[in-house]
C-alpha positions, 0 to 999 in steps of 0.5 A: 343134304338138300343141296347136294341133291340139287346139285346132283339134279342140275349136273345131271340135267346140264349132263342129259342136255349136252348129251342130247345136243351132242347127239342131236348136231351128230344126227344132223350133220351127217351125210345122208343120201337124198330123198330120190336115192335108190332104196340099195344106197338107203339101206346102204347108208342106214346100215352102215351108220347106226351110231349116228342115229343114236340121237333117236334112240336117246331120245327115246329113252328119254322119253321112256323114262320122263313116262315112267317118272310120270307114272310113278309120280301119279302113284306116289302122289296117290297114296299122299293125297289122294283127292287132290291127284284124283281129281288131276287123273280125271283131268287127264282122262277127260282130256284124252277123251275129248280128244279121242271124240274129236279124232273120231268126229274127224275133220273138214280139213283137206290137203287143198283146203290147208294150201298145202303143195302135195307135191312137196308135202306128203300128209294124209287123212289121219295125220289131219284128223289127229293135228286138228284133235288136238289143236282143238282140245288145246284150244277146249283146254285153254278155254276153259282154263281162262275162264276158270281163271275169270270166273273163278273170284266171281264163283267164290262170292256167289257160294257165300 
């Protein structure tokens, strides 16, 4: 019985990813109309070939459900072992929290100070704030999990 679900798992991830190539190399081999065109051949083309960006919407779907698969792991999870997933959860809100300060702090960083062309780059404020908050979180994140990894044998001695 076992097998046969791994089976199935892997037909249907192997399924899933062709899938989304597909899609994927559909999306962008098809031809759009450039960046300067008229607002008219835009809508034009937009309207006119929906199916090409399913790419979009499947991925979006996609999304969805890896989220809804995530929450009902938490749920299942917490009625198993309940400590255990807690503790996890508090992780998770933590992360997010330091996040959200460190987006709300803002950041230093500007158009100029990144060297980037703003006539070929297109990035405001917020899109800066969010990039460095969460490359700083990551970096917090990081951190603190080497020096867990580190610490952690010298830790357990020193409880004894």
């Amino acid at each position: 019985m076992k097998d046969n679900i791994n089976q199935i798992l892997n037909i249907s991830k192997f399924v899933l990813g062709l899938l989304g190539v597909s899609l994927c190399i559909w999306l962008v081999a098809s031809d759009y109309p450039e960046s300067g065109a008229p607002l008219e051949v835009i809508d034009a083309f937009v309207g006119d070939s929906p199916a090409s960006f399913s790419a979009i919407s499947y991925v979006n779907i996609l999304i969805g459900a890896a989220l809804i698969t995530v929450i009902g792991f938490f749920i299942y999870q917490l009625i198993i072992r309940p400590k255990k997933t807690g503790l996890s959860i508090l992780g998770l809100l933590i992360s997010a929290t330091v996040f959200l300060l460190l987006f709300f702090i803002g950041s230093s960083d500007t158009i100029e100070s990144l060297q980037l062309d703003p006539d070929k780059v297109n990035v405001g404020a917020n899109t800066i704030a969010i990039t460095s908050a969460g490359l700083y979180t990551i970096g917090i994140c990081l951190l603190i999990g080497v020096l867990a990894i580190v610490l952690g044998p010298f830790m357990g001695r020193y409880r004894r």
